[in-house]
C-alpha positions in Angstrom: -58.4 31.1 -87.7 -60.8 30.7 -84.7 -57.9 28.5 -82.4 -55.7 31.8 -83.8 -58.0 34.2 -82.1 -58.8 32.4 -79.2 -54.8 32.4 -78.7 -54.7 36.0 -79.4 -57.4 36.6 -76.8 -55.6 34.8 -74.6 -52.4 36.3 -74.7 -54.1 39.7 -74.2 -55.6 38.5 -70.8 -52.1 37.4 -69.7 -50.3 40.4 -70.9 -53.2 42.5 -68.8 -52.5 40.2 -65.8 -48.5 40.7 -66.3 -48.7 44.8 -66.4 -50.8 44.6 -62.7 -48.2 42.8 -60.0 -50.5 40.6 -57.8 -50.5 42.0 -54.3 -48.9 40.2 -51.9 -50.3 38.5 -48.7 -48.5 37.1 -45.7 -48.7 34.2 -44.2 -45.3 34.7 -41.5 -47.7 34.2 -38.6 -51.0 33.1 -37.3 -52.0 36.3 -37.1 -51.2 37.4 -40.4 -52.9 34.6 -41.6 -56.1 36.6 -40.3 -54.9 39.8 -41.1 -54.4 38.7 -44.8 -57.9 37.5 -44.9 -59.2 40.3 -43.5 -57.1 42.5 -46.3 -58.1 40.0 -49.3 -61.7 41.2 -48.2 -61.4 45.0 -47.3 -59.7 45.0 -51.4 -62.0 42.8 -53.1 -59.7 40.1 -53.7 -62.1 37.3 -52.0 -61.3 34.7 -54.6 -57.6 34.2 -53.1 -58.6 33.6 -49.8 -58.7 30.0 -50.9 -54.6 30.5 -50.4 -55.0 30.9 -47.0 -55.6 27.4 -46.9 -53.4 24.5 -47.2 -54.0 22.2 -50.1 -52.3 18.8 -48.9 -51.6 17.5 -52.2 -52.5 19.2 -56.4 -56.2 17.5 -56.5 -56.8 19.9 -53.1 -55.4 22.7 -54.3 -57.2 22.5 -58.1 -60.7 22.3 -55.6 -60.0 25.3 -53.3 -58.9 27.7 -56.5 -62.0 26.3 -58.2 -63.5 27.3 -54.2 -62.0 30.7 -54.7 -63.6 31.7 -57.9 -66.9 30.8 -56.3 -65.7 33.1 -53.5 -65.2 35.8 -56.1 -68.6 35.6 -57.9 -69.7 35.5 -54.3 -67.9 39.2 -53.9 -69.6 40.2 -57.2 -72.8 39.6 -56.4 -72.7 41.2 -52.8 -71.0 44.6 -54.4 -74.3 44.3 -57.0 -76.5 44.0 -53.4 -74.9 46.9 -51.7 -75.5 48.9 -54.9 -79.4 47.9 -55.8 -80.4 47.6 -52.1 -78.2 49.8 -50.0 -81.2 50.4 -47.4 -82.5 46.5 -47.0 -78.7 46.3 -46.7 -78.2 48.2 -43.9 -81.6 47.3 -42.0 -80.2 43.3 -42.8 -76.3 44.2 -40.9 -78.0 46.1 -38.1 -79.8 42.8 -37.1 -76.8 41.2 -37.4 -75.0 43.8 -35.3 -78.2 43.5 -32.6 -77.7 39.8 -32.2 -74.1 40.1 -31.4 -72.7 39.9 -34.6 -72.9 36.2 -34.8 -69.9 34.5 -37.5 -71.3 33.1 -40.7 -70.2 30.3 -39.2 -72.2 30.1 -36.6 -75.2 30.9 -38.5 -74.9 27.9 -40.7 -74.1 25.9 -38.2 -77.6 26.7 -36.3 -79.6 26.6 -39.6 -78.3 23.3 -40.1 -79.2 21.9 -36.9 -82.3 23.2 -36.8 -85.5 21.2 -36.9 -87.2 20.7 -39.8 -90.9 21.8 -40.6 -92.8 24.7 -41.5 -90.8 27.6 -40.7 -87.7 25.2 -42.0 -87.5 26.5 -45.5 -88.2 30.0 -44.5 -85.2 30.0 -42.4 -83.0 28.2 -45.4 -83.9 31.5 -46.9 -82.8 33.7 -44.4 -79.5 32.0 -44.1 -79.2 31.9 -48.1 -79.9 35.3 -48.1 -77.6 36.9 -45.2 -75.1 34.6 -46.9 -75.1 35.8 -51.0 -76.3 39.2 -49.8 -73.4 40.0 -47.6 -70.8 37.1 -47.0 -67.9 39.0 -46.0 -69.6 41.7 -43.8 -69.1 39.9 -40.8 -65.1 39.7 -41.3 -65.1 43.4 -42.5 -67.3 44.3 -39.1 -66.3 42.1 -36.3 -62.6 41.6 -37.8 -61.4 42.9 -34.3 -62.9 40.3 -32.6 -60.5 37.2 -34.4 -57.8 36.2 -32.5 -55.5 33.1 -32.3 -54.4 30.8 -29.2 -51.7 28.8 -28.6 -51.9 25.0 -29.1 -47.8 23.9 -29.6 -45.0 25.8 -31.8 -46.8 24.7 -34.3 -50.4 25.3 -33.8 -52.9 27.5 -33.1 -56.4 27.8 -32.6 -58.8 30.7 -33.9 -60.6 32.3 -32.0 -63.9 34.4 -32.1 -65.0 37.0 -29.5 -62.9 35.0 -26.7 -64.1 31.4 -27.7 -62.8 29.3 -30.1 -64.3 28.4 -33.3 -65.7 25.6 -34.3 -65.7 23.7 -30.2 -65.0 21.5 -29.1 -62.4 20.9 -32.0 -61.4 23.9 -33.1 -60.3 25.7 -36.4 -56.4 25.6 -36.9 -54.0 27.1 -38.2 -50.6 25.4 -38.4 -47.0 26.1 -39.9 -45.8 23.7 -42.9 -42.6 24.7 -44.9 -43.5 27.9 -46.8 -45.5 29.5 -44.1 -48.7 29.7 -41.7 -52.1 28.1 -43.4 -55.4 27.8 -42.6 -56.3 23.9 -41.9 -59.4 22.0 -43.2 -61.5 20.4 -40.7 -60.4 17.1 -40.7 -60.9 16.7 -37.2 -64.8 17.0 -37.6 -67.1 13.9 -37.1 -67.8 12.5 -40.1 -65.4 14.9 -41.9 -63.3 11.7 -43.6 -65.9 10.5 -45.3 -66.9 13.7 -46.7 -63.9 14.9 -47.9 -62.5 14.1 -51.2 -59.8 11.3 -52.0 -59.8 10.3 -55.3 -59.6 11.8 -58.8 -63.4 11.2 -59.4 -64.2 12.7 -55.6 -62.3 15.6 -56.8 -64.0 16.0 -59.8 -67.7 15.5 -58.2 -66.7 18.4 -55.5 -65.3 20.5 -58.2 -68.6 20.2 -60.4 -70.4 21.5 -57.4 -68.7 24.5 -56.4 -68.7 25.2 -60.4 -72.5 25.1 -59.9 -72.6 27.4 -57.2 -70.7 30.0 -58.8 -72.8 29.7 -62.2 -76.0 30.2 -60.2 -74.2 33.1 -58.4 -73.0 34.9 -61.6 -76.4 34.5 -62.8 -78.2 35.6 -59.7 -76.2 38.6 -60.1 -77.6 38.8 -63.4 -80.5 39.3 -62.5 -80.3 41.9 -59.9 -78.3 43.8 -62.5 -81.4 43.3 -64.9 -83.9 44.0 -62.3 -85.5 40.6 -62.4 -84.5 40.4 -58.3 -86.3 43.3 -57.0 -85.5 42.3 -53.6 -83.1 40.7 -50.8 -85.9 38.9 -49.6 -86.1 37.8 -53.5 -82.3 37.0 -53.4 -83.5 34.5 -51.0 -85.6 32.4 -52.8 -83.6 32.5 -55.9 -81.0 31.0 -53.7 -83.2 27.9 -53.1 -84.9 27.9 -56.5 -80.6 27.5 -58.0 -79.0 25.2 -56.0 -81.8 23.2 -54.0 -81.4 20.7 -56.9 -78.1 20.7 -58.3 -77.5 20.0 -54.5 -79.4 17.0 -53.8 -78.4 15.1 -57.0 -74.7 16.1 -56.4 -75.3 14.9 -52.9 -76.6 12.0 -54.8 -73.8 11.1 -57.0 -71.3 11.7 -54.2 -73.1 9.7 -51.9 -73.9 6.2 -54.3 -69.9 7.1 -55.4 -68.9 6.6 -51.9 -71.2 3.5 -50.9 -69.8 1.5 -54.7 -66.4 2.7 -53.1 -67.3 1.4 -49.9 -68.3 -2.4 -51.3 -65.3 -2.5 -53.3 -63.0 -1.6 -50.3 -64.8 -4.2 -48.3 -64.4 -6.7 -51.1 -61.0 -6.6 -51.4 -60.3 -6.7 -47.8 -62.3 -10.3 -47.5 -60.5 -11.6 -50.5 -57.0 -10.4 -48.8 -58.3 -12.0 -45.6 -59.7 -15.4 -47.6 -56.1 -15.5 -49.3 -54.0 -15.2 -45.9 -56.6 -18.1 -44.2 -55.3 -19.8 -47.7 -52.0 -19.2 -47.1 -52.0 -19.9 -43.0 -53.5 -23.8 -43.7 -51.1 -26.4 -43.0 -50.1 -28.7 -45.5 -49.8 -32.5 -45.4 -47.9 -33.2 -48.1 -44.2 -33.4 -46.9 -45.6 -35.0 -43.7 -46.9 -37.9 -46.2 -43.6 -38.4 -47.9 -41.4 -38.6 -44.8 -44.2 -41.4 -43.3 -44.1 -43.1 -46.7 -40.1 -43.4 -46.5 -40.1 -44.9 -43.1 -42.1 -47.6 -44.0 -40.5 -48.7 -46.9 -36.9 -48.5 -44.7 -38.5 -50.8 -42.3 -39.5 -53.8 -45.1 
């Protein structure tokens, strides 16, 4: 009886889904690619902005959708904040408005390379909190600033406020059969070796971003409780939810990738010891030609 209700349940969410056509995005153009993004946003549809991207092979595409419902809890929790804090809110995207309305981006990518120390974990918690608080603001705000530039027929670069994203090597987007996608960074140092290849890579990523939209869901929670009485709060709870499950998926990923790593290099010497193997010259036919003569000449 239980399997029979969950089944029941289940058709009920698809019928739901069925009598609501999914809106429509287009991806005809680089631009549209943007503009789509910018729409998925402004309609709080965040979690499909995942399809923006292109997925080079099923594994990919399982990670970004399990990305995208991350994005949406993301969305969830930032409607929560503009509800519960509207003023800290406001005060928080005039700052952001002050500096030049620097990209999300851009703001990781400066928290990251900051140097570490006192004030290190203090600005962790700015980020963390300009990024759960309001993660979509900046696209919503400064969406007129994103433009694309031409790279070949088949490329393009993004661009942000006249400069391109992401220099020296730029954020793409690029046409493949059924349209314009986003492109992942593959052209970042280091970017390789991050990335997922295999099955168990897959799944190691994938139990990450399913930790990161737990720990959102359940920061919204608590703002809906009352528990997080703050944005500066949001902050810490931020660290406090994903400062571990972090470092030990870092962890796993990391010893997963240096056993990979040995076995790879294993195999390559045993290939290598097999062809020295196989390249040796052999004396054997050389002996049984010698033999012959001399039993010719007796």
């Amino acid at each position: 009886m239980r399997v029979i209700g969950f089944m029941l349940i289940a058709l009920m969410v698809m019928c739901t889904g069925c009598s609501r056509p999914q809106q429509e995005y287009s991806r005809a153009s680089p631009e549209d690619v943007i503009g789509s993004a910018v729409l998925m946003v402004q309609r709080d549809e965040a979690e499909r902005l995942t399809e923006l991207v292109y997925a080079e092979n099923i594994q990919m595409r399982s990670l970004l959708n399990q990305i995208g419902l991350m994005l949406g809890s993301m969305e969830e929790l930032a409607d929560t904040i503009a509800e519960k804090f509207p003023e800290e809110l406001t005060e928080m995207r005039e700052r952001i408005e002050a500096d030049g309305g620097q990209s999300l981006i851009e703001q990781i990518a400066s928290g990251a390379g900051g140097r570490g120390g006192p004030g290190g974990g203090e600005q962790f918690r700015e980020i963390a909190k300009r990024i759960f608080s309001d993660p979509y603001g900046w696209l919503e705000l400064y969406s007129d600033k994103l433009d694309v530039i031409y790279i070949a027929d088949d490329s393009y670069g993004v661009m942000y406020d006249g400069q391109v994203l992401l220099q020296p090597w730029g954020l793409l987007i690029q046409k493949q059969e059924d349209g314009w996608y986003l492109m992942l960074p593959t052209n970042l140092p280091g970017a390789r070796m991050i990335l997922p290849d295999t099955d168990d890579e897959y799944m190691i990523w994938g139990s990450l971003f399913k930790t990161i939209e737990n720990g959102v869901r359940d920061m919204t929670a608590d703002v809906k409780r009352g528990k997080t009485t703050s944005m500066n709060q949001l902050g810490q709870s931020a660290v406090e939810k994903f400062a571990i499950p972090a470092v030990m998926v870092g962890y796993a990923y990391g010893k997963y990738r240096e056993e990979e790593m040995r076995e790879q290099r294993a195999a390559r010497r045993a290939a290598q010891d097999e062809a020295e193997r196989e390249a040796e010259p052999t004396n054997d036919a050389g002996e049984g030609e010698s033999t012959g003569d001399d039993d010719g000449g007796g």
